[in-house]
N, C-alpha and C positions, 0 to 999 in steps of 0.2 A: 504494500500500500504506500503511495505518496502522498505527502501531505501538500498542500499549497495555499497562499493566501495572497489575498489583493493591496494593493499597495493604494495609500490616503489620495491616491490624485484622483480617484471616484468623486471627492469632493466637490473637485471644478463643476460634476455633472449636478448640486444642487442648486437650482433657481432662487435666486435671494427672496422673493418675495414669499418664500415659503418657512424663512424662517427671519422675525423680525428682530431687531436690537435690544435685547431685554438685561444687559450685562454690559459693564462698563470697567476696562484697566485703566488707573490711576496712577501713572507718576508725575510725579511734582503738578504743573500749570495743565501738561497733555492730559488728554483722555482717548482713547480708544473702545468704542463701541463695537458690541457684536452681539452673536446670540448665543448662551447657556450653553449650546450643544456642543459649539465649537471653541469656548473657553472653557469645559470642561475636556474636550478631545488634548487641547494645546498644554494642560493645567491638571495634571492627577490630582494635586493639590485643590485648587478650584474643584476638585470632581467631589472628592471627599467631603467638602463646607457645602455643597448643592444638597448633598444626600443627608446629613443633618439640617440642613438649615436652605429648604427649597424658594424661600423668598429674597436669600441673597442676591442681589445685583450689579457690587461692585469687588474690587480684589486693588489695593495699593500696593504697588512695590516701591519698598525705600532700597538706599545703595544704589540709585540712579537719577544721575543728575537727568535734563530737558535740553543740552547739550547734542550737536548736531551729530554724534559718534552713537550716541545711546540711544534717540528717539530713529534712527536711519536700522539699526540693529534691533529692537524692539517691535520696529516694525517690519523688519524680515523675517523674525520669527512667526510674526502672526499671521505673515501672507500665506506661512504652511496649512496652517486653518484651511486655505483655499485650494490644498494642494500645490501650493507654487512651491517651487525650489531657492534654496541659498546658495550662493556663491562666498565660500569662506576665504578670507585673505588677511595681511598681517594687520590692517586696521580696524577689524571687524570681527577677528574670530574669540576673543577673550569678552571681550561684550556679550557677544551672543551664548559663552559656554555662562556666565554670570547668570544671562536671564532665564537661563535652563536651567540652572541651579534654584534661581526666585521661585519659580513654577512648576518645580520640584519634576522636571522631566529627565528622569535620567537616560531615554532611550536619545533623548536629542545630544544631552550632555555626552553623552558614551559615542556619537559621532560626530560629534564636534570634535573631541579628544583624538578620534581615530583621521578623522581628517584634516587636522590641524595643520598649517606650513611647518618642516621639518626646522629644528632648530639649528642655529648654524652660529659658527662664531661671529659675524655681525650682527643678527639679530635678538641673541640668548641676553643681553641686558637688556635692551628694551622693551623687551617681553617680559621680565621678572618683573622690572619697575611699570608699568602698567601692570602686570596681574595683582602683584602686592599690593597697587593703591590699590583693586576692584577686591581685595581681601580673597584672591581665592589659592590655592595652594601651590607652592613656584618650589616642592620638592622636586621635580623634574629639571628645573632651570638652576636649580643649587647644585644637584649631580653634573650633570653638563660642563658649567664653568670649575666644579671642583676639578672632574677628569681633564679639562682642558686648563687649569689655572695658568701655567708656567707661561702660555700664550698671550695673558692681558697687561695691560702697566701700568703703574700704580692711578693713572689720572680715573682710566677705566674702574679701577676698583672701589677710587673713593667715591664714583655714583652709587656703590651697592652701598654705604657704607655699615659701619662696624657690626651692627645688628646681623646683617645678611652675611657679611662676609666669616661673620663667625658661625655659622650655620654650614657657612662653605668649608672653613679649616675644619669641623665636625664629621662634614660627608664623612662615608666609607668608601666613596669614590675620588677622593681627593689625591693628585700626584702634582710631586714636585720634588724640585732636586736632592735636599737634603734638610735637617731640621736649621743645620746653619743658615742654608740661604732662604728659609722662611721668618728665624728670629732676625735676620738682614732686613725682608722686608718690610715683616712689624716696624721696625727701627724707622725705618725710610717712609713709612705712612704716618707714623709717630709725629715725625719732622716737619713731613710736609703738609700734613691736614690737623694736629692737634692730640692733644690727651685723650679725647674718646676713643681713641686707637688704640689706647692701652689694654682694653679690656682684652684682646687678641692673645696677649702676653700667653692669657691660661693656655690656649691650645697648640702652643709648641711642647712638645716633647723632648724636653729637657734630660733625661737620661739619653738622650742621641744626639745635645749637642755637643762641638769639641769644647776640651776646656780652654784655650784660648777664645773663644767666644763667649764661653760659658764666664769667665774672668770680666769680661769685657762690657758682658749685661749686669753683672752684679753690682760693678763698679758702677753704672748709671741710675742703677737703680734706686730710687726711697724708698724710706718704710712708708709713705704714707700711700705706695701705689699696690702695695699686697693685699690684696682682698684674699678671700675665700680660696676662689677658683685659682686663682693663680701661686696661693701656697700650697696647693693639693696639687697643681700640675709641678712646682720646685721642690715638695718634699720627697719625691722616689729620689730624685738628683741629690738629694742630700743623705737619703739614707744610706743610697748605693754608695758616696763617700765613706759614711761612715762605714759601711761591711766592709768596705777593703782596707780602711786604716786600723782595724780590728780595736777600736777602744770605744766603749761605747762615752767616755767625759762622767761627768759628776751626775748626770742624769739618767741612768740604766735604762727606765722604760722606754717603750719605744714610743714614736708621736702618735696619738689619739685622734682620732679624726673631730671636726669641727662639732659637729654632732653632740659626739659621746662626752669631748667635753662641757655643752651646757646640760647634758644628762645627769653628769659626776655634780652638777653644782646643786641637783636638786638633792637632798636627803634622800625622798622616795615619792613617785609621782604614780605607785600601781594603784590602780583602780578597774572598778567593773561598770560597766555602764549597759544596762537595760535598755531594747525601745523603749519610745515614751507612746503614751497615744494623748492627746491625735501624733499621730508620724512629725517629728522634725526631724534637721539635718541637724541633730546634735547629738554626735557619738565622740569615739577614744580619737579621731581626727580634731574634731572642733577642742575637746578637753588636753589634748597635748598645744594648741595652740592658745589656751586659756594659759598653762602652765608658764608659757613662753614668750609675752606678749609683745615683747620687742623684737622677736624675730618671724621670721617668713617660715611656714609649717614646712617649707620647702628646703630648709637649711637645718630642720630635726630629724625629718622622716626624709629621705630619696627616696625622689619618683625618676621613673627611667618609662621607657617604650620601647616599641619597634619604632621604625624611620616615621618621621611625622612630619606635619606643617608647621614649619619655625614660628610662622606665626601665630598659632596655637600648639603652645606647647605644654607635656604632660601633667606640666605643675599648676595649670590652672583645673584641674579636675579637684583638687586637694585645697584651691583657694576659695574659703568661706566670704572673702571678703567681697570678692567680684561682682562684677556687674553679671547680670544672665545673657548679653552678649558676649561674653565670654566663654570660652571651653575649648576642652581638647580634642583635637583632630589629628587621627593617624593617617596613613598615606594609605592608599588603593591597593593594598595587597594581603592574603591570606593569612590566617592568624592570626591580624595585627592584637596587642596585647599594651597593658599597663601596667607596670608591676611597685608596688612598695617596699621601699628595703627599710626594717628599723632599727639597723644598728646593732645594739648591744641589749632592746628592748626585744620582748615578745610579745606576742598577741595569740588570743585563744579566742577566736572570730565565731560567735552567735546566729549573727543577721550582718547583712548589709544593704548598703540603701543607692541606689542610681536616680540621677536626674539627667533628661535630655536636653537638645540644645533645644534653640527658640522657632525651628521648624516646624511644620503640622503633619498630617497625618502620611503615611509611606514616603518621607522623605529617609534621611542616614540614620535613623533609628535601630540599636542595637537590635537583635532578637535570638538569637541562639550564642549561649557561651557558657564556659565554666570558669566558676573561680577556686582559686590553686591556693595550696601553701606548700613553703619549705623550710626547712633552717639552714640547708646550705646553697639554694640557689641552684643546682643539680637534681635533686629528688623532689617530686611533687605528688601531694596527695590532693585529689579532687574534695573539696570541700562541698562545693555545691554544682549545680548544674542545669542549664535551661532551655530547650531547645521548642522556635515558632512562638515563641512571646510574646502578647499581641498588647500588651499591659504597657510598654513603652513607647508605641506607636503614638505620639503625639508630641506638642511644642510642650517643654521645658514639665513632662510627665516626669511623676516621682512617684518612685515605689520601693518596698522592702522586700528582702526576701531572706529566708530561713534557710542557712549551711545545712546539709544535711550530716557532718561528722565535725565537730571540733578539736583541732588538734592544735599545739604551741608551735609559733611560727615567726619566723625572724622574716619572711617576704612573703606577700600578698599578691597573687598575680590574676589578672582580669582577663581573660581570652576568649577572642570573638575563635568562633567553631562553626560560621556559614556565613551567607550573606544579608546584609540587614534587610531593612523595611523595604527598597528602595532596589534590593539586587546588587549593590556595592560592597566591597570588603573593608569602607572605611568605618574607623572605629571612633565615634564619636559622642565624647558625656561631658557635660553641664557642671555634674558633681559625683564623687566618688567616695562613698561615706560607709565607717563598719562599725560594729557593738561586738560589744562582747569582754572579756578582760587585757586589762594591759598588765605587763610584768614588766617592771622597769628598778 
């Protein structure tokens, strides 16, 4: 048996007068008119708010300006309604993947993607810096220029600046000559565009530079430029000193990660924390950043992922402060995962609680996953598990769910195990919240 089906240009064959204007898109000053049928065809999204709510008439989309780039692409999209065709090109194609994304069509978006202009080294910054202003994910243009970086110069770079370009020394597809000639060219961006270039520092790998360089950075260096990240990226370089000078000095222990020591400073912070009813987002997440109010939950507990969009990145799943525009988004590929490492604390995990982003119904909504625990990171025991979820299918939807084995666990890990709402492998939450006991 063959299957086959007809393709939407039947459309063209409907006569307007048979279906009259009863439905209005909205952005900014524009309006575009049509009828239900065919902004619910163009709009799963829109299909979804008809079928609850039949006397809807209008749908606004924000994140688009009335600008001659977005009302010329908004209106290409729509001409598909009629069955017309688009011709995608480099001025037009990120626009048009944006309003597929607004109107939650992932079949459009998903060839948008597949027909997009190939990337090339002329056009891969242009294209990151228009996608990042349109907010939409430029992990594909962060690999590209990592794999090719040795080929840009510095004036090039300072467009992406620090933010991206640290996303870029991050890839796993990142090559370049040596760690020498990358703390060179920190050094040389440093110089020519300012201090917010310093943040880069952390992402050379200081155990691979020479020590003639290595001499040469320290001596430039203040103490008032060491943050965090960049004493974590200098202390294997000092440790591995110290192994080989075989003394470990007047202080024996070895260095403590950042972490453990505001951990060490508390007496004892274990606690057990219950749902509450009605349901809030307040568990051993929210109560460790009670504990710690001066710092970022994100500098107690690590959060890590699979490859994600720099610009939502894992650590806003764990920030209670945030706006609900906010959240984490992992990249378009299988398994993607969230994982929490606590250090020197454990967790003996009850319930936990997920919220989605600000999308509506069969947009990137979770649905099938299990969550994990380990204490080394290696061995994982299925804790809970959930497969066709239909309970988070909506905008900024919250729910609890019951582990089915509690066990003591130094990491927490989230794992999408299908494809969400929407048919995408991206993995995408609001908030990231557990109960149950802390050991600290």
């Amino acid at each position: 048996m063959s299957e086959i089906t007809l393709s939407s240009r039947g459309l063209k064959n409907i006569p307007p007068c048979l279906l009259y204007d009863d439905f209005a898109f909205h952005i900014g000053d524009f309006t575009y008119s049509c009828n239900k049928v065919f902004a619910s065809f163009i709009s799963p999204i829109i299909s979804q708010i008809l079928k609850s709510d039949p006397l809807c008439n209008s749908f606004t989309i924000g994140c688009l300006s009335d600008s001659h780039n977005d009302m010329n692409a908004f209106t290409d999209v729509l001409n598909l309604m009629s069955g017309d065709s688009i011709l995608l090109n480099e001025s037009n194609v990120d626009y048009v993947m944006l309003i597929a994304e607004k109107l939650g069509n992932s079949e459009l978006a998903s060839l948008v993607k597949r027909e997009a202009p190939q990337l090339t080294r002329r056009n891969v910054i242009t294209r990151l810096l228009r996608r990042s202003n349109l907010s939409l994910n430029i992990s594909e243009e962060i690999d590209f220029i990592a794999s090719n970086f040795i080929e840009f110069d510095e004036q090039e770079l300072e467009l992406l600046g620090p933010s991206v370009l640290k996303s870029v020394f991050l890839s796993q597809k990142l090559k370049i000559q040596s760690e020498d000639w990358l703390l060179s060219l920190i050094n040389r961006l440093v110089e020519l565009f300012g201090d917010k270039y310093k943040c880069l520092f952390s992402c050379v790998r200081f155990t691979d530079v020479s020590e003639n360089d290595m001499e040469l950075f320290l001596g430039r260096l203040n103490v008032d430029d060491i943050d965090g990240p960049l004493w974590a990226a200098l202390k294997d370089r000092f440790s591995q000193s110290t192994m080989k000078a075989g003394n470990k000095g007047r202080n024996s222990k070895n260095n403590n990660n950042s972490n453990e020591n505001l951990i060490n400073s508390k007496a004892n912070i274990s606690t057990t924390i219950a749902p509450s009813k009605p349901e809030t987002l307040t568990g051993l997440l929210a109560y460790i950043k009670e504990q710690f109010p001066d710092n970022k939950i994100s500098s107690i507990i690590k959060v890590s992922s699979s490859p994600f969009n720099p610009q939502n990145p894992p650590e806003n799943a764990i920030d209670f402060a945030k706006e609900d525009s906010k959240y984490f988004e992992s990249n378009d590929q299988e398994g993607s995962w969230i994982m929490l490492d606590f250090g020197k604390m454990r967790v003996s995990v009850t319930h936990y609680a997920l919220k989605t982003w600000f999308w509506g119904p069969n947009f990137q909504h979770l649905k099938s996953w299990t969550l994990e625990g380990s204490d080394d990171g290696n061995e994982w025991a299925e804790l809970d598990s959930r497969d066709n979820e239909d309970s988070l299918n909506d905008a900024l939807a919250f729910r609890r769910f019951k582990c089915q084995i509690n066990v003591s666990c130094r990491y927490i890990r989230l794992r999408s195990t299908d494809t969400d709402h929407s048919g995408t492998n991206l993995l995408i939450l609001n908030t990231f919240e557990l109960y149950g006991r802390l050991i600290a």
